[in-house]
Biopython code that builds the backbone (N, CA, C, O; Angstrom):
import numpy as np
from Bio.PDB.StructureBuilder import StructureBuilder

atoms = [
    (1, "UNK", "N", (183.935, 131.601, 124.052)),
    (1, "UNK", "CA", (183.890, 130.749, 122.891)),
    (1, "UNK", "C", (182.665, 129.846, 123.005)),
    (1, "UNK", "O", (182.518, 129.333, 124.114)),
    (2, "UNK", "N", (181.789, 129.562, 122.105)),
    (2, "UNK", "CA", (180.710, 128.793, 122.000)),
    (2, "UNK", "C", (180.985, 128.254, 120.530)),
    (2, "UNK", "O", (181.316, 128.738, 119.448)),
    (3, "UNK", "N", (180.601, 126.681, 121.183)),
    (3, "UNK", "CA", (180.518, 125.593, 119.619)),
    (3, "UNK", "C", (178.631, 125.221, 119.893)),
    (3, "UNK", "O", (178.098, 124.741, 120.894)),
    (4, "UNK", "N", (178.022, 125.650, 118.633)),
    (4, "UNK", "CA", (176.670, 124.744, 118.125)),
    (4, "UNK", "C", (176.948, 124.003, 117.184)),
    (4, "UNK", "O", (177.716, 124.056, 116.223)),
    (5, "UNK", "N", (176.026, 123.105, 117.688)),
    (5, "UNK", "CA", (175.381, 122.199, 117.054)),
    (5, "UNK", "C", (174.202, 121.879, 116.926)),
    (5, "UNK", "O", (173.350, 121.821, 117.813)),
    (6, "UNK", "N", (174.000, 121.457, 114.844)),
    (6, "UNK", "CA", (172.183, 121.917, 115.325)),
    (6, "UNK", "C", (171.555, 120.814, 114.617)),
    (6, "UNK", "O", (171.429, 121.037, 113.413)),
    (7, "UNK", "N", (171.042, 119.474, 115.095)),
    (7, "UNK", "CA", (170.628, 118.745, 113.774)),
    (7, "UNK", "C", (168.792, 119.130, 114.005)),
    (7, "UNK", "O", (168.469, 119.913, 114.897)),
    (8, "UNK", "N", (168.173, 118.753, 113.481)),
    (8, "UNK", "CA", (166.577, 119.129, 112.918)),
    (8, "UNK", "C", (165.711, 118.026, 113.121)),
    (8, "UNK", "O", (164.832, 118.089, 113.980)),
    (9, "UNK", "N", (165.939, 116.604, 112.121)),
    (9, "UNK", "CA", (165.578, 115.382, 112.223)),
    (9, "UNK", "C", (165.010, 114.815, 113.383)),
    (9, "UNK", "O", (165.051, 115.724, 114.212)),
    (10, "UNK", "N", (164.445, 113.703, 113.963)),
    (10, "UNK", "CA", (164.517, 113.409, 114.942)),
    (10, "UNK", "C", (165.377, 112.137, 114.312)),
    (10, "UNK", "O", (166.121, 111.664, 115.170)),
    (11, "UNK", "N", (165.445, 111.601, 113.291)),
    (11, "UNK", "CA", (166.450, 110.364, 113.448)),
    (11, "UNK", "C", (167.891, 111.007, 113.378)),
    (11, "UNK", "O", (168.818, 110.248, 113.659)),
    (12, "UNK", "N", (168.248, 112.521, 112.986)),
    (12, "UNK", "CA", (169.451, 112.677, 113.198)),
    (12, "UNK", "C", (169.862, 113.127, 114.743)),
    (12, "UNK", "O", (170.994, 113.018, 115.214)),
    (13, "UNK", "N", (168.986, 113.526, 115.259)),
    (13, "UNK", "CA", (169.198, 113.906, 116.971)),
    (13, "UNK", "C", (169.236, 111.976, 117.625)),
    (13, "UNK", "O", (169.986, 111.602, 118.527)),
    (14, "UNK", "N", (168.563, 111.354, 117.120)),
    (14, "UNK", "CA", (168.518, 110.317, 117.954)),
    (14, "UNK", "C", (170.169, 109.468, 117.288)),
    (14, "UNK", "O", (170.744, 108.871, 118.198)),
    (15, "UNK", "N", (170.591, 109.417, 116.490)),
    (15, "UNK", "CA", (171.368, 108.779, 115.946)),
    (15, "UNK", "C", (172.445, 109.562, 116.630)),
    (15, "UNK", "O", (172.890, 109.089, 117.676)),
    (16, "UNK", "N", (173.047, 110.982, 116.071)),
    (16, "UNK", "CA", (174.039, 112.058, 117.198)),
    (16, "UNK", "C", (173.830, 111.420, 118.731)),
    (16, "UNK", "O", (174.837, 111.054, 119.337)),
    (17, "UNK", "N", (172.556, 111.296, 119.330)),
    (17, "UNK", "CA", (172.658, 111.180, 120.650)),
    (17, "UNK", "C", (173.354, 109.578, 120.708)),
    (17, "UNK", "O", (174.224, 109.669, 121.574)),
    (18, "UNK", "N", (173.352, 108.233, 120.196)),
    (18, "UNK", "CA", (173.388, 107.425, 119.993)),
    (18, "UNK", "C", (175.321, 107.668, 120.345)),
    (18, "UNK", "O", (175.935, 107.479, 121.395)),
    (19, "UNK", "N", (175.740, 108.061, 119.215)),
    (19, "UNK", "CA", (177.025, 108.282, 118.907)),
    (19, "UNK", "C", (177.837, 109.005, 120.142)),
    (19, "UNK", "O", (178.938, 108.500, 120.361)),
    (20, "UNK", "N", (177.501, 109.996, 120.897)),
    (20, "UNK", "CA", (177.947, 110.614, 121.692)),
    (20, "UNK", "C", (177.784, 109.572, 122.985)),
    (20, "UNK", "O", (178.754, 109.495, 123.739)),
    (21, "UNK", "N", (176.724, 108.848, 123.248)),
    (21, "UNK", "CA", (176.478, 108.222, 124.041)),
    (21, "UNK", "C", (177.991, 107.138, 124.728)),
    (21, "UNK", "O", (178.744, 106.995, 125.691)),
    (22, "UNK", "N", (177.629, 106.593, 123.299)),
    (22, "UNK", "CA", (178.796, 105.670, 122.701)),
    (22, "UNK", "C", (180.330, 105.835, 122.930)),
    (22, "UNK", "O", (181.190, 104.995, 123.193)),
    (23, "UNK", "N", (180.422, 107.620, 122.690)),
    (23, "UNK", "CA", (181.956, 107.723, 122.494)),
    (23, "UNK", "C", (182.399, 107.914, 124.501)),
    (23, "UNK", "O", (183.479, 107.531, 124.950)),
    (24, "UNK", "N", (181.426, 108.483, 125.274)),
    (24, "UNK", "CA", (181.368, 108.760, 126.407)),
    (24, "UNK", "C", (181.978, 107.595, 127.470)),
    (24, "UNK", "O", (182.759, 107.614, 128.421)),
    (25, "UNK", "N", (180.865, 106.168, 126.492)),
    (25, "UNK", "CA", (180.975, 105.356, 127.561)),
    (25, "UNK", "C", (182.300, 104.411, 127.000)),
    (25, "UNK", "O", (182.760, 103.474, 127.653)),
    (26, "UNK", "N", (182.759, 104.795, 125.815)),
    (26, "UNK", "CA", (184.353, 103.973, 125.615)),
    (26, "UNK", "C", (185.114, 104.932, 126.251)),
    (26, "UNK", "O", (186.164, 104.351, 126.527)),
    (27, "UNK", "N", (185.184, 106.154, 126.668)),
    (27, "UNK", "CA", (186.014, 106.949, 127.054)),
    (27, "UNK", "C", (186.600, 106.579, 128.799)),
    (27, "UNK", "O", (187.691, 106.595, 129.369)),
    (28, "UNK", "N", (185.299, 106.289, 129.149)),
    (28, "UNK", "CA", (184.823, 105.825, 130.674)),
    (28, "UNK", "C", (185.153, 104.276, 130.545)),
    (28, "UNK", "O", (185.230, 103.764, 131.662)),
    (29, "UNK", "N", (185.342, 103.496, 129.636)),
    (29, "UNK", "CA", (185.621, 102.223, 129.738)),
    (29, "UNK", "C", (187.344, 102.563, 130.038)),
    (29, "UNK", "O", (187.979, 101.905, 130.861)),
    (30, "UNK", "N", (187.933, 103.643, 129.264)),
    (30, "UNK", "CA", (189.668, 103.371, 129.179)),
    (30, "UNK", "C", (189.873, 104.534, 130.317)),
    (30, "UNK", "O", (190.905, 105.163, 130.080)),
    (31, "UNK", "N", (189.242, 104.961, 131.386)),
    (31, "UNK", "CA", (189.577, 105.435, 132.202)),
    (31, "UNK", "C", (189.494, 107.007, 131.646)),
    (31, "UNK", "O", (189.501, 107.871, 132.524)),
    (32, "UNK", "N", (189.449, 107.265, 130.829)),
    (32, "UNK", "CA", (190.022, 108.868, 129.799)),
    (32, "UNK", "C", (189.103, 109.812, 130.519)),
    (32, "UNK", "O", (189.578, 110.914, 130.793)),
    (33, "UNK", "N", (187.761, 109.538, 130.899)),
    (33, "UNK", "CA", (187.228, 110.918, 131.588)),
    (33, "UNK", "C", (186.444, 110.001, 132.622)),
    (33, "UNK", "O", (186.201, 108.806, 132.458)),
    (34, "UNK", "N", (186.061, 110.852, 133.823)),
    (34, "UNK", "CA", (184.980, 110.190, 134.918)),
    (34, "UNK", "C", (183.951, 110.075, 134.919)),
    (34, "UNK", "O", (183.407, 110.743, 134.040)),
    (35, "UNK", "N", (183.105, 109.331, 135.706)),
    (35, "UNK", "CA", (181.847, 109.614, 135.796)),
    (35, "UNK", "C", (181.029, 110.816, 135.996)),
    (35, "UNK", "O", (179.890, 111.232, 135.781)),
    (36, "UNK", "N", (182.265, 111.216, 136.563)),
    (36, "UNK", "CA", (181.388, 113.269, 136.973)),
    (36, "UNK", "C", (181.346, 113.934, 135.653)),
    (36, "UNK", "O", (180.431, 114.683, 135.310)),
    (37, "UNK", "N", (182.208, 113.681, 135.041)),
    (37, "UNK", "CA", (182.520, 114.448, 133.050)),
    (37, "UNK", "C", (181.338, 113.813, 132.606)),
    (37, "UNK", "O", (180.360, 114.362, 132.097)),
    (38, "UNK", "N", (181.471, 112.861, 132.792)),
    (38, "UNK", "CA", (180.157, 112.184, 131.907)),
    (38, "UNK", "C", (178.760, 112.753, 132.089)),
    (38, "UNK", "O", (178.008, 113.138, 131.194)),
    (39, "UNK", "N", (178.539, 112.741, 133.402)),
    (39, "UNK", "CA", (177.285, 113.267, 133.750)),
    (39, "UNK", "C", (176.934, 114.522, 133.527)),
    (39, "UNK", "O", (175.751, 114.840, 133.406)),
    (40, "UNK", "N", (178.015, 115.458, 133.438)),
    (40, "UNK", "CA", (178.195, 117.056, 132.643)),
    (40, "UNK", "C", (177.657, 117.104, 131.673)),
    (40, "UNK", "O", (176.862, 117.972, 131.313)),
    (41, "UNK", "N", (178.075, 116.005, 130.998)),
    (41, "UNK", "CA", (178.031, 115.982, 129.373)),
    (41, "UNK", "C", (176.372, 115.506, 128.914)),
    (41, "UNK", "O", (175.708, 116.151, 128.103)),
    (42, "UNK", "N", (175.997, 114.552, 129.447)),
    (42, "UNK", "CA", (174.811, 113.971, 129.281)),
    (42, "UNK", "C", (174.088, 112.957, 129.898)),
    (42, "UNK", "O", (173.009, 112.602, 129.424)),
    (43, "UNK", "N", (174.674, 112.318, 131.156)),
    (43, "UNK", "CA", (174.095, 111.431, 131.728)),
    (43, "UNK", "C", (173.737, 112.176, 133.279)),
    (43, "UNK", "O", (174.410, 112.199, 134.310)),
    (44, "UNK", "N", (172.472, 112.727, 132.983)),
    (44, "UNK", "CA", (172.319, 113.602, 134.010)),
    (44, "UNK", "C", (170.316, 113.376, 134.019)),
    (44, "UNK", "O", (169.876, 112.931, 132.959)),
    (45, "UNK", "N", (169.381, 113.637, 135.010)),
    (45, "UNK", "CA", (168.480, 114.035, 135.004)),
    (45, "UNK", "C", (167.416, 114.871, 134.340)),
    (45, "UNK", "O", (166.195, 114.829, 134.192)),
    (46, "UNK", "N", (168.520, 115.726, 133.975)),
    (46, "UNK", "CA", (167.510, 117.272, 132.889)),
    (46, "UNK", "C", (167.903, 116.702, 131.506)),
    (46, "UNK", "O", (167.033, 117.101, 130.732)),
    (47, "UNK", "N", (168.800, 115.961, 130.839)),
    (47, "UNK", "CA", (169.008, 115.468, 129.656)),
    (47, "UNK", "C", (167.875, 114.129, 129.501)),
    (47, "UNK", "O", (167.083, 114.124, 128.559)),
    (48, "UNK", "N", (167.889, 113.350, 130.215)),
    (48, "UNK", "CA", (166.658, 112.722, 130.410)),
    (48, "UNK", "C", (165.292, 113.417, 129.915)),
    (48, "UNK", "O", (164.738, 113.429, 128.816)),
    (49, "UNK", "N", (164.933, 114.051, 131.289)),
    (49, "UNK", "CA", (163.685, 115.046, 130.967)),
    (49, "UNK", "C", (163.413, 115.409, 129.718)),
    (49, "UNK", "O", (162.542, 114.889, 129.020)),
    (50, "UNK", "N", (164.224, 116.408, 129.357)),
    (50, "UNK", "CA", (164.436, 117.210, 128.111)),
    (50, "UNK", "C", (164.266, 116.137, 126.677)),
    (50, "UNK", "O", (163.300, 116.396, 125.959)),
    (51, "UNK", "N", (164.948, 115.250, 126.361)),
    (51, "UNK", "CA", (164.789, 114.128, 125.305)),
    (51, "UNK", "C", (163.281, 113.103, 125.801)),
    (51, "UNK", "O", (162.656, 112.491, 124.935)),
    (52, "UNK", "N", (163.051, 113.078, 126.627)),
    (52, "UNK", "CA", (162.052, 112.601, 126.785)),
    (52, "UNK", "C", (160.657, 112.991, 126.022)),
    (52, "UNK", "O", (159.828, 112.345, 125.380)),
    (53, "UNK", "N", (160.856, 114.863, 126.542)),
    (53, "UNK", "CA", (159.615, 115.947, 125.796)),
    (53, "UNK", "C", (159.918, 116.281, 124.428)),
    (53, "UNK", "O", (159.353, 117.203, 123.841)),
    (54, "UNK", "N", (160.908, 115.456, 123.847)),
    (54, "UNK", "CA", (161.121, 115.656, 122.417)),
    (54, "UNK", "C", (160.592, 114.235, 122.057)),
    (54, "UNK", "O", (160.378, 114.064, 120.857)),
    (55, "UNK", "N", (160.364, 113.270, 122.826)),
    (55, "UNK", "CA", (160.106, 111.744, 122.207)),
    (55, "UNK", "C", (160.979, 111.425, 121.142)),
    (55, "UNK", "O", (160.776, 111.385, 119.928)),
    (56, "UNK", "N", (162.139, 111.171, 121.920)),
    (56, "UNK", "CA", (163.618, 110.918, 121.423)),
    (56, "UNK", "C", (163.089, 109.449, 122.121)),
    (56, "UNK", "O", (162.626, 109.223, 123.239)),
    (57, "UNK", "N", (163.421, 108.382, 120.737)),
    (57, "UNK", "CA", (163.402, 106.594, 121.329)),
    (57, "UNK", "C", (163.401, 106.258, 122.810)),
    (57, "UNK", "O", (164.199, 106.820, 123.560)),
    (58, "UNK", "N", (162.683, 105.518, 123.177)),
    (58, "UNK", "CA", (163.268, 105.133, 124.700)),
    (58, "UNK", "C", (164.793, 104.194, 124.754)),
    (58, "UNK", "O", (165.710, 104.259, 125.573)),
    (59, "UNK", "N", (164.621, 103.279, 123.471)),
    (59, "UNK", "CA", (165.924, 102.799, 123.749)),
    (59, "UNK", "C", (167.748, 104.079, 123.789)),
    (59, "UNK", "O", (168.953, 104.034, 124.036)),
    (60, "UNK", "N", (166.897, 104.798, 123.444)),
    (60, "UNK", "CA", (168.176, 105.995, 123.539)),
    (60, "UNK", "C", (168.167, 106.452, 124.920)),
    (60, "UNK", "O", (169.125, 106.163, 125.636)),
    (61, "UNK", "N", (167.039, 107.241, 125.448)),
    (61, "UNK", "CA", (166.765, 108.058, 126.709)),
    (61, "UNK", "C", (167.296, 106.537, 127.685)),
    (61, "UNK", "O", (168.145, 106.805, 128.535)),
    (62, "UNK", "N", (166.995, 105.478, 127.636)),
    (62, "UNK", "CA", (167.014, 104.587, 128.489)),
    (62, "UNK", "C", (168.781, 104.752, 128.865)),
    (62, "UNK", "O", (169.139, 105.199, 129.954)),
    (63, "UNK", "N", (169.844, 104.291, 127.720)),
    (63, "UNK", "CA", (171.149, 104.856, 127.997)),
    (63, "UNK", "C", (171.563, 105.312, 128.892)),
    (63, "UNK", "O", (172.416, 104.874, 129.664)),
    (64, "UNK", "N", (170.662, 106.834, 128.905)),
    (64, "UNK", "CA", (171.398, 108.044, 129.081)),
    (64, "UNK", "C", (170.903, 107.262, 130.991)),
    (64, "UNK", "O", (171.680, 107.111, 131.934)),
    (65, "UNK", "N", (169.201, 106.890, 130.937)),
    (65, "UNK", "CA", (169.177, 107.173, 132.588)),
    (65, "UNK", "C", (170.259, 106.462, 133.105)),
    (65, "UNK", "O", (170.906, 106.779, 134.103)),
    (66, "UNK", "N", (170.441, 105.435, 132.351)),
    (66, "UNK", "CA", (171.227, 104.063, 132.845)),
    (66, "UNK", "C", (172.912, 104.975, 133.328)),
    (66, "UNK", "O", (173.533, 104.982, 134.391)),
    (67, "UNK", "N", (173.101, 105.441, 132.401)),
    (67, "UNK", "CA", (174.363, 106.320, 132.758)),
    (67, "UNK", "C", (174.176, 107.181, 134.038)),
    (67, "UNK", "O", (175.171, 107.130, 134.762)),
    (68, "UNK", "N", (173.304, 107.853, 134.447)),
    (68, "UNK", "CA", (173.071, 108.255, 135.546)),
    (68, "UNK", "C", (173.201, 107.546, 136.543)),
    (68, "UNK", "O", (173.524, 108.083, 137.603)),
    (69, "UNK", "N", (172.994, 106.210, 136.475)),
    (69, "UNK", "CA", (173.434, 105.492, 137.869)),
    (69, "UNK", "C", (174.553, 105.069, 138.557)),
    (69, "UNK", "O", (174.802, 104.955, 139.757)),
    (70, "UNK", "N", (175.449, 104.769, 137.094)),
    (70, "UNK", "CA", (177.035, 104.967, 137.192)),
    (70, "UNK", "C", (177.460, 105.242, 138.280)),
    (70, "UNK", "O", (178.298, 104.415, 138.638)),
    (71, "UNK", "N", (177.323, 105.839, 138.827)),
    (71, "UNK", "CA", (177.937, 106.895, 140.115)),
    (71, "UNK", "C", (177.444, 105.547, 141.308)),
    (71, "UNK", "O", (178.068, 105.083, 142.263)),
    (72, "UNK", "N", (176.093, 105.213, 140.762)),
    (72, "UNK", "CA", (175.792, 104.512, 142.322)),
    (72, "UNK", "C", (176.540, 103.318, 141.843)),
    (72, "UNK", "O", (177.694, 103.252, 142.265)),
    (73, "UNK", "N", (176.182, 102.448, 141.129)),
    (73, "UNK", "CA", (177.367, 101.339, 140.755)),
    (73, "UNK", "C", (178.566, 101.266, 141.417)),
    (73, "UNK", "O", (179.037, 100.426, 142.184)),
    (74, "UNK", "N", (179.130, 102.714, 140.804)),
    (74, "UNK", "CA", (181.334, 103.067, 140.960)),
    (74, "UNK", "C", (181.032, 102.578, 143.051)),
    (74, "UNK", "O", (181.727, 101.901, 143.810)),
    (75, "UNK", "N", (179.471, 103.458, 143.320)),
    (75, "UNK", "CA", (180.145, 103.220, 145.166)),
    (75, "UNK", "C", (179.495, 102.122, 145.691)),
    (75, "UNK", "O", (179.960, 101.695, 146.748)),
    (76, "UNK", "N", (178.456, 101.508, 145.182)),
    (76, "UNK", "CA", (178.012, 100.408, 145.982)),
    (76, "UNK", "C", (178.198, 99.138, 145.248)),
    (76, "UNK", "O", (177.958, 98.129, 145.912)),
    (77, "UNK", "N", (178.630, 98.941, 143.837)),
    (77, "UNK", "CA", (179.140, 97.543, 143.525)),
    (77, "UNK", "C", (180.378, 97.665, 142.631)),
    (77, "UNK", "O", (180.621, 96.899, 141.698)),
    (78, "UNK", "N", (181.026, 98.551, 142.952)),
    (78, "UNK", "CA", (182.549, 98.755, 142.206)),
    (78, "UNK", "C", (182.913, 97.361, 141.447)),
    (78, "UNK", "O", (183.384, 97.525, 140.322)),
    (79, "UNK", "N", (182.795, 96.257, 141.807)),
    (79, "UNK", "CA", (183.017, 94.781, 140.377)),
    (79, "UNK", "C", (182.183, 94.548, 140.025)),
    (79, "UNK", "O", (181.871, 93.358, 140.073)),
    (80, "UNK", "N", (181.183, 95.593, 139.388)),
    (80, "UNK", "CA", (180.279, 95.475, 138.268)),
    (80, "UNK", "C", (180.512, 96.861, 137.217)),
    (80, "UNK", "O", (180.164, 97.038, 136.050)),
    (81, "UNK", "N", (181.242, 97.723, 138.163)),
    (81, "UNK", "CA", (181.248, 98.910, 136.888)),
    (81, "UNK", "C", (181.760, 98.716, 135.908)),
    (81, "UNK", "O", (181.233, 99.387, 135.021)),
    (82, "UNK", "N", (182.966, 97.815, 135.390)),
    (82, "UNK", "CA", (183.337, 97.434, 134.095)),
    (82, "UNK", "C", (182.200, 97.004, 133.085)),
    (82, "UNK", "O", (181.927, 97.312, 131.925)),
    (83, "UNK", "N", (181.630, 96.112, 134.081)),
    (83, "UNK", "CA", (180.639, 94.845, 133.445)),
    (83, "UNK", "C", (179.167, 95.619, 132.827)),
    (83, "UNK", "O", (178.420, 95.167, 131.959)),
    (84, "UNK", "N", (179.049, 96.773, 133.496)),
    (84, "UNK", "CA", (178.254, 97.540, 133.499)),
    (84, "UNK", "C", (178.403, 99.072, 132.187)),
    (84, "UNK", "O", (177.480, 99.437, 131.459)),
    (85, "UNK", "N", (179.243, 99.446, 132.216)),
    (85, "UNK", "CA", (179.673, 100.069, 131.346)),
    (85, "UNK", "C", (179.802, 99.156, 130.027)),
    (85, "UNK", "O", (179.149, 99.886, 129.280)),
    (86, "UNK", "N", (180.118, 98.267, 129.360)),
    (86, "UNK", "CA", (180.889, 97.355, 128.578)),
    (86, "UNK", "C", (179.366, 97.006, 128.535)),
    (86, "UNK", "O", (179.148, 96.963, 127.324)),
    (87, "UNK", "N", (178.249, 96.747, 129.142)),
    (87, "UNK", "CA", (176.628, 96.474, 128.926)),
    (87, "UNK", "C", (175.952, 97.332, 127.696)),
    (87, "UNK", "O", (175.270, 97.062, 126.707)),
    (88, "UNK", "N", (176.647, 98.796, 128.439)),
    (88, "UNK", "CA", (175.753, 100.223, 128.053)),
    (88, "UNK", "C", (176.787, 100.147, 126.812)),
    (88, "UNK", "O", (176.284, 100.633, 125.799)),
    (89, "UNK", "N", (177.818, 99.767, 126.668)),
    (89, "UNK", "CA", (178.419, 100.250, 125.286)),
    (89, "UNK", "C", (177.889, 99.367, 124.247)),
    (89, "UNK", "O", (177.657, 99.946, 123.186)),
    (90, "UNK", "N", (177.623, 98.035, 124.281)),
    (90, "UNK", "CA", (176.838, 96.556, 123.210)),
    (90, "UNK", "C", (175.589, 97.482, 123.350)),
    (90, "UNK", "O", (175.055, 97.716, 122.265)),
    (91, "UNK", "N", (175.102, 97.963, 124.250)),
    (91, "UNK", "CA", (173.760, 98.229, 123.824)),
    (91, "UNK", "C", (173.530, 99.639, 123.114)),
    (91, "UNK", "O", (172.510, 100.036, 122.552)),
    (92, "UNK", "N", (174.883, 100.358, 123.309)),
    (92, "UNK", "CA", (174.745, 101.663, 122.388)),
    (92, "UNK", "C", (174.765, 101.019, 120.898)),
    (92, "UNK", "O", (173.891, 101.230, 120.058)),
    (93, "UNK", "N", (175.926, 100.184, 120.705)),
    (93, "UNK", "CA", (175.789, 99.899, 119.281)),
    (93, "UNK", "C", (174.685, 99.204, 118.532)),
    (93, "UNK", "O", (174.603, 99.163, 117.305)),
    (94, "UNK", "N", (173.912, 98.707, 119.315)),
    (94, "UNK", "CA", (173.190, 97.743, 118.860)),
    (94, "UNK", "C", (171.868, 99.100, 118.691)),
    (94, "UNK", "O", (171.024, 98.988, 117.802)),
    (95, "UNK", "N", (171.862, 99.891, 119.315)),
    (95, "UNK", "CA", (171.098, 101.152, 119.589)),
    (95, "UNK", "C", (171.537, 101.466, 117.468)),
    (95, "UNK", "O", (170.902, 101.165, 116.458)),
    (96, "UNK", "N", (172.977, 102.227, 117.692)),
    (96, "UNK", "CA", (172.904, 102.413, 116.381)),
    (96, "UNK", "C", (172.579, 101.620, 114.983)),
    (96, "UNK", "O", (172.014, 102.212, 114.063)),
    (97, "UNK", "N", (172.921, 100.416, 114.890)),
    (97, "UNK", "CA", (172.120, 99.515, 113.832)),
    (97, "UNK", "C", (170.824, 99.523, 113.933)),
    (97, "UNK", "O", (170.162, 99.389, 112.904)),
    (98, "UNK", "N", (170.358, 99.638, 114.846)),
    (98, "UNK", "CA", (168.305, 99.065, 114.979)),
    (98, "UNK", "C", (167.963, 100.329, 114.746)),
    (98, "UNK", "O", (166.864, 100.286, 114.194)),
    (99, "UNK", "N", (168.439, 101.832, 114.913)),
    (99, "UNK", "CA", (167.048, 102.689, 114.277)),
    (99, "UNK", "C", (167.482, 103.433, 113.158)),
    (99, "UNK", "O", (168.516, 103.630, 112.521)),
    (100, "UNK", "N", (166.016, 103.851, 113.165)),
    (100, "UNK", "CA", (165.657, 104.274, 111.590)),
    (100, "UNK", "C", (167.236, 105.696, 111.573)),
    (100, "UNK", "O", (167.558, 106.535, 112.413)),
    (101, "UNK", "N", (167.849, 105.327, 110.151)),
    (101, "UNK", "CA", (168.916, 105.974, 109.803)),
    (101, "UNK", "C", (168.334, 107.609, 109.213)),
    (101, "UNK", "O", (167.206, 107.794, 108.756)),
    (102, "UNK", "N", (169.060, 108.333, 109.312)),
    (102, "UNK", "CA", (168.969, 109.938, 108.723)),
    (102, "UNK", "C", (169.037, 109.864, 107.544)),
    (102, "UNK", "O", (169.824, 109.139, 106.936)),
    (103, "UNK", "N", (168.130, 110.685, 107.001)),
    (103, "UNK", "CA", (168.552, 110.595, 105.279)),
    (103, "UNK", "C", (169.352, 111.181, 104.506)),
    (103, "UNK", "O", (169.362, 112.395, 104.708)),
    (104, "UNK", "N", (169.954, 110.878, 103.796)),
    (104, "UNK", "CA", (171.487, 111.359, 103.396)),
    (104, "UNK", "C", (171.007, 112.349, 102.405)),
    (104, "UNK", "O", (169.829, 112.633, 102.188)),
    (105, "UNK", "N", (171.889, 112.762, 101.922)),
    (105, "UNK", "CA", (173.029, 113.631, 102.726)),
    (105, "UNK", "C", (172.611, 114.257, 104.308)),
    (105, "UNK", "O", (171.561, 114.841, 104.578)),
    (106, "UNK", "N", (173.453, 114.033, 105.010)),
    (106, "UNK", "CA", (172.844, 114.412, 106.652)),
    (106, "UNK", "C", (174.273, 116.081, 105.978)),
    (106, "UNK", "O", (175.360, 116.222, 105.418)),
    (107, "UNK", "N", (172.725, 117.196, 106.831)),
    (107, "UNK", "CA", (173.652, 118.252, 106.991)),
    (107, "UNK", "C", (174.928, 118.610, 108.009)),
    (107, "UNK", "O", (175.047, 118.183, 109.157)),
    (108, "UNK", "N", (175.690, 119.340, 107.433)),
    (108, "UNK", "CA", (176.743, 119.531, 108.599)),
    (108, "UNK", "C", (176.376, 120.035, 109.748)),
    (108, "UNK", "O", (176.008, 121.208, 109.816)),
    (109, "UNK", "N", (176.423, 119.164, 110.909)),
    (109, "UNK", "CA", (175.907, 119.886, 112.146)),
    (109, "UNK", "C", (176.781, 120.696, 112.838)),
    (109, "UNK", "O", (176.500, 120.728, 114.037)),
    (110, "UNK", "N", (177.667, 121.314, 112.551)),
    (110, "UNK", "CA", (178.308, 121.922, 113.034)),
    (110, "UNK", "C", (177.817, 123.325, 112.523)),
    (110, "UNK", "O", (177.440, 123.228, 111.355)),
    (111, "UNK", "N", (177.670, 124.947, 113.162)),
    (111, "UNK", "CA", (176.860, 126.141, 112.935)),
    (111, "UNK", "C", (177.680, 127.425, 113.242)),
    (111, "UNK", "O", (178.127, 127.500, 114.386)),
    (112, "UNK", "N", (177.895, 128.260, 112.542)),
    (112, "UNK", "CA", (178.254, 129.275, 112.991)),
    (112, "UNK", "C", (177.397, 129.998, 113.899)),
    (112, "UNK", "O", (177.769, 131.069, 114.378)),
]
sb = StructureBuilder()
sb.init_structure("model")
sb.init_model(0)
sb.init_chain("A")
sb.init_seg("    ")
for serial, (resi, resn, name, xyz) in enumerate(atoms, 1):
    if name == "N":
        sb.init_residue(resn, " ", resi, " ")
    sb.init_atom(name, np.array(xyz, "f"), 0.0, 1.0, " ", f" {name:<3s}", serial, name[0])
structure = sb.get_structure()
């Protein structure tokens, strides 16, 4: 089974990335998935890279590295990972109000 997804834009890839970012790190705030899921998903090194060579915002790519460190946080200052997560989530949203919006009608990104 394979799900695509395909947006085109760069404000709709940066806005999607924004959103996913977002839903990751409330998920990781209520315990619902780990830091290892997370990093599967997008807070990893090659997702970095990769959005980088698309010149996807830095305030977006910045997120994602920031999520990558997670892991060192959870083992070397465990009473900051709340504080730290709950950082990256104000700054996802604030991520979504400050950039330039997709122009509507945004297509369905979902693809056969």
């Amino acid at each position: 089974m394979e799900l695509k997804i395909k947006v085109k834009s760069k404000e709709e890839i940066q806005q999607l990335l924004c959103i996913i970012q977002l839903g990751l790190l409330q998920a990781l705030e209520k315990d619902a998935i780990t830091i290892e899921e997370a990093e599967g998903y997008l807070f990893n090194p090659f997702s970095v890279e990769q959005l980088e060579k698309m010149n996807i915002d830095d305030k977006v790519v910045d997120i994602i590295r920031l999520g990558c460190e997670l892991e060192d946080v959870q083992s070397l200052l465990p009473e900051k990972l709340q504080t730290t997560i709950t950082e990256l989530i104000n700054t996802s949203i604030d991520n979504i109000k400050s950039l330039p919006k997709p122009n509507l009608p945004i297509n369905k990104i979902l693809k056969n």
